[in-house]
N, C-alpha and C positions, 0 to 999 in steps of 0.2 A: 322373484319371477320377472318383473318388470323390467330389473337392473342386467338381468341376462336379455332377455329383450331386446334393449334398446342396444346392448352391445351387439349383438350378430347384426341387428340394420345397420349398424355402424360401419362393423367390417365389408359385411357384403356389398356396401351402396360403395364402400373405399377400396373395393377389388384391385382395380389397378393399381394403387400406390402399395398395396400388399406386395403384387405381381415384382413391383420398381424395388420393395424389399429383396425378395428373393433371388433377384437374376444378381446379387453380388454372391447369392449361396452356390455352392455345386448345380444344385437342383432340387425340385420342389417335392416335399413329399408325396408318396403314392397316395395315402387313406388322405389327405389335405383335397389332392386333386381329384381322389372320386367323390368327394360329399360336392366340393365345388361346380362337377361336370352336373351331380346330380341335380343341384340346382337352376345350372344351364338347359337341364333336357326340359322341363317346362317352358322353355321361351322358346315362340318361335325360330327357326332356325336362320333366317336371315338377320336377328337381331341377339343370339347367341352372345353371350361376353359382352352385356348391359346388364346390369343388373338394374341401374333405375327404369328399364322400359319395363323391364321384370316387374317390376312394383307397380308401374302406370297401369298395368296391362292387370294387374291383379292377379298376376300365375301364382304368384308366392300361395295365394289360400290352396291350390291343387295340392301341392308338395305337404302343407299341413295338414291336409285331410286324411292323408296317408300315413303321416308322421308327426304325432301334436306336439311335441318337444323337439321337432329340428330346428326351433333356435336355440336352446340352450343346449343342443347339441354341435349345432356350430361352432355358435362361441367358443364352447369348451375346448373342441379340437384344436382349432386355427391357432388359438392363445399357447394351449399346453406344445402345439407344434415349434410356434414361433421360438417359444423362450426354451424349452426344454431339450428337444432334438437336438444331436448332435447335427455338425454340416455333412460329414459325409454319410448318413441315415437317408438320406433324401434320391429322389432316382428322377430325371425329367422325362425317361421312356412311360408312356401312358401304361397305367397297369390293367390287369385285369378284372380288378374291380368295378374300374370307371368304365372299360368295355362293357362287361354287362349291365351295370347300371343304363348304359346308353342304346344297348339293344330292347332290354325288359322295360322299362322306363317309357308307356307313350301314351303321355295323357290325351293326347288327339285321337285316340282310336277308334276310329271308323264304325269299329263294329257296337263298341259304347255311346259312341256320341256322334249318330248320323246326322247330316245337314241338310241341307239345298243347297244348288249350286246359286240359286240366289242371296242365300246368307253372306255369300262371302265380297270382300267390298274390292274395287277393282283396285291394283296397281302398277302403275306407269314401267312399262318392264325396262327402259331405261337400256344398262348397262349389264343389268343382273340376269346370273346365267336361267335355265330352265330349270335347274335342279332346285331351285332355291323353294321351287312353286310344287313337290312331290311331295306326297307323305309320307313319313316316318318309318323306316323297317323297323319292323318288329317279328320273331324270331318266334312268339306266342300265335301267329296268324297263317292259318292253311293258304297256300298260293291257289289263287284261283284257273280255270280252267283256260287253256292258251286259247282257246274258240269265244271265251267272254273279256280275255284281258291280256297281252302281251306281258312274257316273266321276263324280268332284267336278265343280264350279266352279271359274274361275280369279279370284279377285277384285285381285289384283297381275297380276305378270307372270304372262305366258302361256308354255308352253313354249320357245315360240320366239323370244322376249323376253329370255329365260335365256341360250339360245345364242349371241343377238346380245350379248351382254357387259354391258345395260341395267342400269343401277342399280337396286335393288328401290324397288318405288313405295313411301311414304310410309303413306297409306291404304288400305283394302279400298274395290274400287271396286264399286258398284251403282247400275246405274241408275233413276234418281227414281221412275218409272212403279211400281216395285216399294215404293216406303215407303207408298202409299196401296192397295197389294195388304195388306201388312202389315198396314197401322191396321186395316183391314177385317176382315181374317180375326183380328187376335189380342179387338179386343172382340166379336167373335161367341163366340170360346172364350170368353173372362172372361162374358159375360150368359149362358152355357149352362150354366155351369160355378156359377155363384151367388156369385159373390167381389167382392167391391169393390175390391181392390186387389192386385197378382199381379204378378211376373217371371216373365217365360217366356226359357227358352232356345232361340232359332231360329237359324235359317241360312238361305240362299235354298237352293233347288233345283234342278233341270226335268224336268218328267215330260213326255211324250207332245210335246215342245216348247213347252209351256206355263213361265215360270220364276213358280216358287212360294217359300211357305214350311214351313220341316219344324218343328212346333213339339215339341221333346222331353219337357221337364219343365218342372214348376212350382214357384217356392214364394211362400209369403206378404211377404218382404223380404231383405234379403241377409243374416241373422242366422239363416235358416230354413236346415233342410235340403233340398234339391233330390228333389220326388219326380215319379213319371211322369204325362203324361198318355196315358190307355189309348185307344185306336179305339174299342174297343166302348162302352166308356162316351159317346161321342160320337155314334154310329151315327143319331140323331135329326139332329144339326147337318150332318153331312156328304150327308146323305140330299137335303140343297137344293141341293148344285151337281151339278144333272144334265145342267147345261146346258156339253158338253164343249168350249167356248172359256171358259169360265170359269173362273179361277184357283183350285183349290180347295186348304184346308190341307193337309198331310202330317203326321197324328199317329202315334205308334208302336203298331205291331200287336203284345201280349205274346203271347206261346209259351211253353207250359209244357212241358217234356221228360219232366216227373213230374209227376201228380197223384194224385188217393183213388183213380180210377176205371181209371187205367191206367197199369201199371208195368213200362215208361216207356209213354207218351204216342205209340204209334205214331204216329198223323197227324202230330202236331209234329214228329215226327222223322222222317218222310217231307216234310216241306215244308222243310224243310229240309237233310236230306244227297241226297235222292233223285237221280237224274242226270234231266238234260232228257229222256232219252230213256224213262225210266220214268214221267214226268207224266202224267195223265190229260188232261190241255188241251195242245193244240199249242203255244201262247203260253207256258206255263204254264213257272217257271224254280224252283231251287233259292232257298234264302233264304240258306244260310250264308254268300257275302261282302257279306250286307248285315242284320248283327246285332250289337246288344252284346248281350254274355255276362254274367248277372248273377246274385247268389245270387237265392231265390225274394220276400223281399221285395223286390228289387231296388234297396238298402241298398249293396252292394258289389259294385263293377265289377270282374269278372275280366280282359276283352279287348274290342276290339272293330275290327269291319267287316277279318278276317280275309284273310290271298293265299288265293284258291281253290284251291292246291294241297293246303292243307292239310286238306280236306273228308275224302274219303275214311279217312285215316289216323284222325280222331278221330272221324267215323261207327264206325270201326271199333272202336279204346278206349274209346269211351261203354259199345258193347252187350256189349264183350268185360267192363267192368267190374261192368255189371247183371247178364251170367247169373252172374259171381261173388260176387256180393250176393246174392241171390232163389234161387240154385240152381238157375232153369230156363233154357230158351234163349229169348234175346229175340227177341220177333218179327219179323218183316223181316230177319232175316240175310241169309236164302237169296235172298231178295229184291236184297238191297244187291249181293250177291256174284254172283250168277247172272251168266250170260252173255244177250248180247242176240240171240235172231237178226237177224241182216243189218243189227250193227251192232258199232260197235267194241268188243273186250272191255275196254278202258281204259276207267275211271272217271275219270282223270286229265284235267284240260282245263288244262292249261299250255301257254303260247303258248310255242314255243322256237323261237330263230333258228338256221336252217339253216347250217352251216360257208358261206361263199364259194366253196370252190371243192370240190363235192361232183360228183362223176360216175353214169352209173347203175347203176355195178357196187355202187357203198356207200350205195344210197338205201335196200334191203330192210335192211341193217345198221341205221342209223337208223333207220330205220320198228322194231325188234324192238327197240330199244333202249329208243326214246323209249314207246313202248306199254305201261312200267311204272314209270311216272313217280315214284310212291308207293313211293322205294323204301328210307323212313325211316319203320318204325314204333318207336313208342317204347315205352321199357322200362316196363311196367306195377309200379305202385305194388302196394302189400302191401295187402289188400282185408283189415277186421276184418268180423266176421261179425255180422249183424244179423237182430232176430227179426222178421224179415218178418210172418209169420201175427197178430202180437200188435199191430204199426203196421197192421195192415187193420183187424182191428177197431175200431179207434179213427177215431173220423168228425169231432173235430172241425178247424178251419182248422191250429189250432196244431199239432196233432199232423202232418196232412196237408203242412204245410212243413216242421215236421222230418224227413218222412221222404225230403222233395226234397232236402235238406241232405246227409244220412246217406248216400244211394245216391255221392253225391259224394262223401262223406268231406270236407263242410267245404273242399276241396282245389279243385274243381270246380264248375261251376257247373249250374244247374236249369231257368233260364228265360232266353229269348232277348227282344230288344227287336226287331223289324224296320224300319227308314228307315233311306232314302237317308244316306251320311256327310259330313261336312261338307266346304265348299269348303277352297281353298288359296288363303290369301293369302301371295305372292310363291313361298315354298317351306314353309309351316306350317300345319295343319289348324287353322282358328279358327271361336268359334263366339260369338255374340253375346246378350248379356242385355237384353230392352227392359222396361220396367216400364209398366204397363197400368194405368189408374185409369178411372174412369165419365169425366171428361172428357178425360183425352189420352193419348196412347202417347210413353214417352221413350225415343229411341234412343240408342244410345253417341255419345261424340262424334268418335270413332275411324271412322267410316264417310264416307267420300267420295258424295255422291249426284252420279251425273253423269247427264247429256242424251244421249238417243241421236243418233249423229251423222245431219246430214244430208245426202241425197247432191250429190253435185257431179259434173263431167261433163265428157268431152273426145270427142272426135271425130276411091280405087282400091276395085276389086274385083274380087275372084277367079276367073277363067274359068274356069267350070265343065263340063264334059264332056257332049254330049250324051247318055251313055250314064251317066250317073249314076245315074240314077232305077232302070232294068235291071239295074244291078251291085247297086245296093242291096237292091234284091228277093231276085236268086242267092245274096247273102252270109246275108240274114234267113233264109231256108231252109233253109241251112245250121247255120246259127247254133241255130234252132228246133227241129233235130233230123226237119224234117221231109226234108230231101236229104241223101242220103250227104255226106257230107265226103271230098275225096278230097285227104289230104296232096300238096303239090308236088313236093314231096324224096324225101321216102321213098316216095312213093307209097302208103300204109296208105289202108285206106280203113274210115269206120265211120261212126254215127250217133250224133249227141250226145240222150241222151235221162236220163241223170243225172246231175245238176248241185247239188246239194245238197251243203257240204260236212261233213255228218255220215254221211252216207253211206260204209258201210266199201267200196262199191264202186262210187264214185263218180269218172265221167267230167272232172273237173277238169283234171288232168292232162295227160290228153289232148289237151282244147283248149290248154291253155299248150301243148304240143308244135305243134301246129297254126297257131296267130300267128305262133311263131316262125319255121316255114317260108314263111306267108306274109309275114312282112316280111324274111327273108334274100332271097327272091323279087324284093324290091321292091331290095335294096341294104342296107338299112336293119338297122342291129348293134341287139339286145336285151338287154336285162339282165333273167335270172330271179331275181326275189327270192324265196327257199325259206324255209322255216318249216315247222316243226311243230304240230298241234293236236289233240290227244285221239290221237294216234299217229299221224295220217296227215299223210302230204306234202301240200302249200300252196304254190301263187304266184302272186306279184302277175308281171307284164309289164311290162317300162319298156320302151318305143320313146323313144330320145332324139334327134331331127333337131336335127342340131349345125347354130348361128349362128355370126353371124362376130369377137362379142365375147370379149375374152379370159376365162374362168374365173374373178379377180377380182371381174369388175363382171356379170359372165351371172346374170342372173335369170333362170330356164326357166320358164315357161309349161304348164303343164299341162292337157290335156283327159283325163279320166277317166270309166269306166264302172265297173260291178260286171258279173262273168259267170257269177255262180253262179245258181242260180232257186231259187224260197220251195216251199215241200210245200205238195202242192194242198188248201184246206179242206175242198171239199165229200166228197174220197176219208176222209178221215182221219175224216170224222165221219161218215160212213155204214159204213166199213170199220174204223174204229182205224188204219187204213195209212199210213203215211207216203213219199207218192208222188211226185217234184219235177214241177215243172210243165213243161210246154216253154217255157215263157219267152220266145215272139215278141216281146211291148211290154216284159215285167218280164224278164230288161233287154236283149232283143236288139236292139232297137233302137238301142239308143245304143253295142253292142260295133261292131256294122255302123256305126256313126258312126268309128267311130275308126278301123277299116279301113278306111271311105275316104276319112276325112282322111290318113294316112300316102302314100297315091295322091295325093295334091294336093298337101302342104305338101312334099313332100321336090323338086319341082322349083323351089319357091320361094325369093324370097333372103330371108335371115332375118337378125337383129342375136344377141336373143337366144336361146337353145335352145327349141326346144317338145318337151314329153314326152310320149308316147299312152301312158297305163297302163289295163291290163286287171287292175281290185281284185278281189281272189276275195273269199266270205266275207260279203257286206251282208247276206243273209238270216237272218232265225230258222234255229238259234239261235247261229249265229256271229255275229253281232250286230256289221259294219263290223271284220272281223276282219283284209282287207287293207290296208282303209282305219288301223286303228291300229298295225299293224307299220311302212308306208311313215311313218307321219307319227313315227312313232320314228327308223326311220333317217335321213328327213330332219334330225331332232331332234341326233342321235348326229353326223351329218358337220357338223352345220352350215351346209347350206344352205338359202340365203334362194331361195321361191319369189316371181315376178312375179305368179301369179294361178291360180287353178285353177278350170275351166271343168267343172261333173262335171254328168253326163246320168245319166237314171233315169226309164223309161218318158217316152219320145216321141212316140208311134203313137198315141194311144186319143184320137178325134177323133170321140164318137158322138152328139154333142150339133148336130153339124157347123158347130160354134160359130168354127172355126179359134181359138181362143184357145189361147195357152200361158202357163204361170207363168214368169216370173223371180224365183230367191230368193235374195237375197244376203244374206252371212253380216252378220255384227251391225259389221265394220270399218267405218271410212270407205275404203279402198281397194275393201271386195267391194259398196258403193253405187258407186263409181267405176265401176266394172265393168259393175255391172246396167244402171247407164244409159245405157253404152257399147253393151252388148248392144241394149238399146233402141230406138235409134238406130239401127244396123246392121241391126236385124231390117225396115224399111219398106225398107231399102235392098235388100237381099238377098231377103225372102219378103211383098211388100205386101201380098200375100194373110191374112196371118196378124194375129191382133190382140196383140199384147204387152202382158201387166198385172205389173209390177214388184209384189212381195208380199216386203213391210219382215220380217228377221226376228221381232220379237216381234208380228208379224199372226198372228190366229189359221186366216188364207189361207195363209202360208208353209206347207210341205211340207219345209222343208231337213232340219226334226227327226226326221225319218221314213227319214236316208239318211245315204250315207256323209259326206254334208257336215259333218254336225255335229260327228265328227268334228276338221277341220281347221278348222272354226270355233273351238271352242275352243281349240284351238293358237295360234290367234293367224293362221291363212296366209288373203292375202284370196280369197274363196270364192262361188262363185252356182253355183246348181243351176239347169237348164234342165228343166223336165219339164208335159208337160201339164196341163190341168185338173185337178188331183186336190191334194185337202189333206183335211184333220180333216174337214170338214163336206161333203165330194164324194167320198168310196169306195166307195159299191154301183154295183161293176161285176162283170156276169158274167164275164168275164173274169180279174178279180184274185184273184191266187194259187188259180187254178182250171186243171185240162187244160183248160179253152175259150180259154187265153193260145195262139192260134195264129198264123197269117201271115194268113188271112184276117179276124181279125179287129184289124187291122192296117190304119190309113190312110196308105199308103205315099208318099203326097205331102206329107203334114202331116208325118209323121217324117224325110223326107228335107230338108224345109226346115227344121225344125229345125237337124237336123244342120249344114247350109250355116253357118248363124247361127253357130254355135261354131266352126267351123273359120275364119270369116271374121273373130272376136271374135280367136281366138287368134292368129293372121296380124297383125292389128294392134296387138295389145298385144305380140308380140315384135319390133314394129318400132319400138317409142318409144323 
């Protein structure tokens, strides 16, 4: 055992002279290189391909914890490789072994092993990019909600590209349209800025649906040090894109947690730890998973773009560390800590997936469990005593930064950066240096420019009831909260009137109880997908009408709504109230689609599956919260979807334009689709006018909804929803108590509806 031992420290600590072996070979075997990557995935990733830091650092015990013979599994390999393999056995394309290994593979994970942001020790950022300073994707981990944490780009593979077993793309892919956004925006900063020549560190982005540039830091040549560029210093430049289809930069907003004038920096620290539900702006969201941590010159990187779990806990050791500096109590405690009425007492917004097979005797168990999610605080450091009264008086910069430094103890960090984090090419947070002179912009050579694809198109129908149009009415009514709901089964009977899922006594629930009765009614078996969020119970709906393909080759078919509703604006801002809306068009509309497609399709014959899910969660501030659990578990099993057909306000027809939007997502399959829809829609409702709107149209609307979601995933995708995008949303109506049934065009939403049910009919029969 020993003699195996000593041989794997051997090879491993002698990696490179291996390496210096094998580059006379072809190339290096596959299973050589994923046990090797695997032992890479425990080292830090700026120190990657060391094996002796590997050993300083002590990761080696991680990797044995897991596996108590990976050395004598080492050895074995590398040995039996060297001498036995032939040369041409060997491949130096990364396989897919070593891919998953490097996805599944993170012993840093967040949700294992939470920290402080004071654990982490600073370092000198130097020349190293931002990405160096992100954590680890990992493929096992729900995305959190875009109101508590900004989701990357995928510029390689897409999640679902992973699970398909696809080899990693080669290049970060971006499409062309965006390198002349680039040139644009980065010599606007360089002539505003007064520099002749500058590398900026950027990244694409997408805000509002729009895909942009974040530009972070600057410096003079690659021999400079990497310093920031500020917002405010810019506020004249950025003052010119008012025009909201215009791509405008994304520079970093600084935050200071300490300054002269206040100690600490209440507001900063309010915009940052505060919960959604203490904002003064209904929109208005926390900053902390979308900051680096840095000291006050912003010289040394502590962390960055943090799991929102860990908010609370170091909201908490910041002020617990200040009243132990300063001697007094920091302000906002009672604030952080208070209770909210008629709302949840958790601070915590962790997404946690509900056991499988959960009953309702152990939902109140769960619900009391999950409701103290923060339940790692950490052991507070030994605080030296500092003479506060004597750093007040002193007014100038230098003093005023050490004493941002000091309240840290040097250990800790003072000031935040705010933007978005950067994308993920293939499974690695990267981020890109272009160099900028009066005549050209140079981009890496490492960057793929690709063309957006163009759509392409393929081509019975459905007998539809005369009593459709009637049923869909009695369901919208229901649905709107303005008719009783009279369960089938049970017989309960009540009225849906809150629907928000922050609401600590919110009706959610109920309606999943409610579907489910009516599709047992109909035949048709349900699957409740449960979840936890800020303490309360969560679910999506699967209706799955099983086809006649075996499971193998069954690609299912998806039509999808959201059944939660947004808090009405005009209450909140005359009252501070936070009120849900009745949601007739946002998004009753298209749940009553889905309940009378399940009436339709289940007498039809099918090839492959179709699924009717009811997503909870698209509204503020859950933010597509069903929409990214489902496209996780699809993630996690491994299935490949045919198409997903998702609805979002169908009814608002006041223009009496009959138009509707079709948006498909950015694939060539979700063009396939739209033009599929296209087509079907003269056949199905002639009456209506169809205008296909390309995802990066500043017409598209998909950004605005659960689609975007599963666009970025990679699954093909179109949104069906009326008139409404960026440049058409003053409706009295929206996210207001006037979203009623009457103000609802029940024939323009029901022919809608038809279109998707007839779309989805046909693509589960090719």
């Amino acid at each position: 055992m020993r003699f195996w031992e000593h041989m794997s420290l051997v090879i491993l600590r002698k990696k490179c002279l291996m390496l210096l072996v094998f580059k006379y070979i072809s190339t290096i075997s596959r299973q050589v290189e994923s046990l090797l990557w695997f032992t890479d995935a425990a080292i830090p990733r700026d120190q990657r391909g060391n094996p002796q830091e590997c050993f300083k650092r002590k990761q080696w015990s991680i990797i044995q914890t897991h596996f108590p013979h990976i050395n004598e599994i080492m050895a074995f390999w590398c040995v039996f490789f060297v001498i036995f393999t032939p040369m041409g056995a060997f491949s130096t394309e990364i396989s897919h072994e070593t891919f998953v290994a490097r996805n599944y593979f993170d012993p840093n994970s967040p949700i294992e092993n939470p920290q402080s942001i004071f654990e982490f020790k600073p370092v000198f950022a130097g020349n190293r990019p931002l990405s160096d300073f992100c954590r680890n994707f990992s493929l096992l981990q729900v995305e959190p909600p875009a109101s508590e944490q900004s989701s990357p780009l995928y510029l390689g593979l897409t999640p679902l590209q992973m699970i398909q077993k696809l080899l990693p793309k080669k290049k970060p892919e971006i499409p062309y349209f965006m390198r002349n956004t680039a040139v644009r925006q980065a010599q606007e900063i360089r002539r505003f800025a007064k520099l002749d020549s500058v590398e900026f560190e950027v990244w694409p982005a997408e805000v509002s649906g729009l895909r942009t540039w974040v530009f972070s830091r600057f410096r003079e040549d690659s021999n400079s040090q990497w310093k920031w560029l500020d917002q405010k210093e810019f506020e004249k430049l950025l003052g010119k894109y008012k025009d909201v289809c215009t791509p405008w930069p994304i520079l970093p907003k600084r935050i200071d947690l300490f300054d002269q004038k206040s100690f600490p920096n209440k507001k900063a620290i309010s915009e940052i730890f505060d919960d959604i539900l203490q904002m003064k702006g209904l929109y208005d969201k926390p900053l902390f998973g979308d900051v680096v941590w840095t000291n006050h010159a912003g010289s040394e990187i502590f962390c960055a773009w943090l799991p929102i779990s860990w908010r609370e806990p170091n909201m908490t050791e910041l002020l617990q560390r200040n009243e132990k500096v300063s001697g007094t109590k920091s302000p906002g405690v009672n604030n952080f800590s208070s209770d909210i009425k008629g709302a949840n007492k958790s601070m915590g917004s962790d997404l946690l997936p509900m056991p499988p097979s959960i009953n309702r005797g152990a939902t109140n168990v769960l619900h009391q469990a999950s409701s103290s999610p923060n339940q790692y605080f950490h052991r507070l450091k030994k605080l030296n005593s500092i003479d506060i009264p004597t750093l007040v008086k002193q007014n100038s910069q230098e003093n005023a930064s050490s004493f941002s430094d000091k309240v840290c103890l040097d250990d800790g960090c003072t000031t935040c950066w705010n933007l978005p984090q950067p994308p993920l090419f293939n499974c690695d947070p990267i981020t890109f240096i272009v160099k900028v002179t009066k005549d050209d912009v140079i981009f890496p050579e490492n960057i793929s420019w690709t063309n957006k694809p163009s759509p392409n198109s393929i081509c019975d129908q459905i007998f539809w009831p005369t009593s459709y149009y009637s049923d869909f009415l009695e369901d919208l009514k229901i649905i709107s909260g303005q008719k009783e709901a009279k369960f089938p089964i049970s017989l309960k009977k009540t009225r849906f009137r809150r629907k928000n899922n922050i609401q600590s006594d919110n009706q959610l629930e109920e309606m999943a109880d409610y579907f489910e009765e009516r599709y047992r009614l109909l035949g048709l078996k349900t699957v409740r997908q449960r979840f936890f969020w800020r303490g309360l119970p969560q679910s999506n709906i699967i209706v799955k009408i099983k086809g006649n393909l075996p499971d193998e080759i069954n690609h299912p078919i998806i039509i999808a709504d959201h059944y939660d509703t947004a808090f009405a604006e005009q209450v909140f801002e005359n009252t501070n109230r936070r009120q849900s809306t009745p949601g007739a068009n946002d998004n009753g509309t298209a749940v009553v689609a889905l309940l009378r497609a399940a009436d339709i399709l289940r007498k039809l014959s099918l090839r492959h599956d179709i699924w009717l899910i009811h997503l909870t969660g698209e509204e503020y501030p859950a933010d597509d919260l069903g929409a990214r659990m489902l496209s996780f578990e699809l993630r996690k099993s491994r299935q490949e979807i045919g198409g997903i057909i998702l609805m979002d306000m169908i009814g608002n027809n006041q223009a009496k334009t009959n138009l509707f939007q079709i948006n498909p997502g950015s694939s060539l399959s979700s063009q396939k689709i739209a033009k599929l829809i296209n087509q079907i829609s003269f056949e199905v409702a002639p009456n209506l006018t169809p205008v296909i709107r390309e995802r990066f149209s500043t017409l598209s609307y998909l950004y605005n909804t659960d689609g975007l979601i599963f666009d970025r995933e990679g699954y093909p995708i179109v949104l069906l929803n009326e008139e409404m995008n960026r440049l058409q949303t003053s409706r009295n109506d929206y996210h207001n108590m006037t979203d009623i049934v009457s103000n609802v065009d029940l024939n323009f939403a029901a022919s809608i509806s038809k279109i998707a049910i007839e779309t989805a009919w046909k693509l589960a029969n090719q």
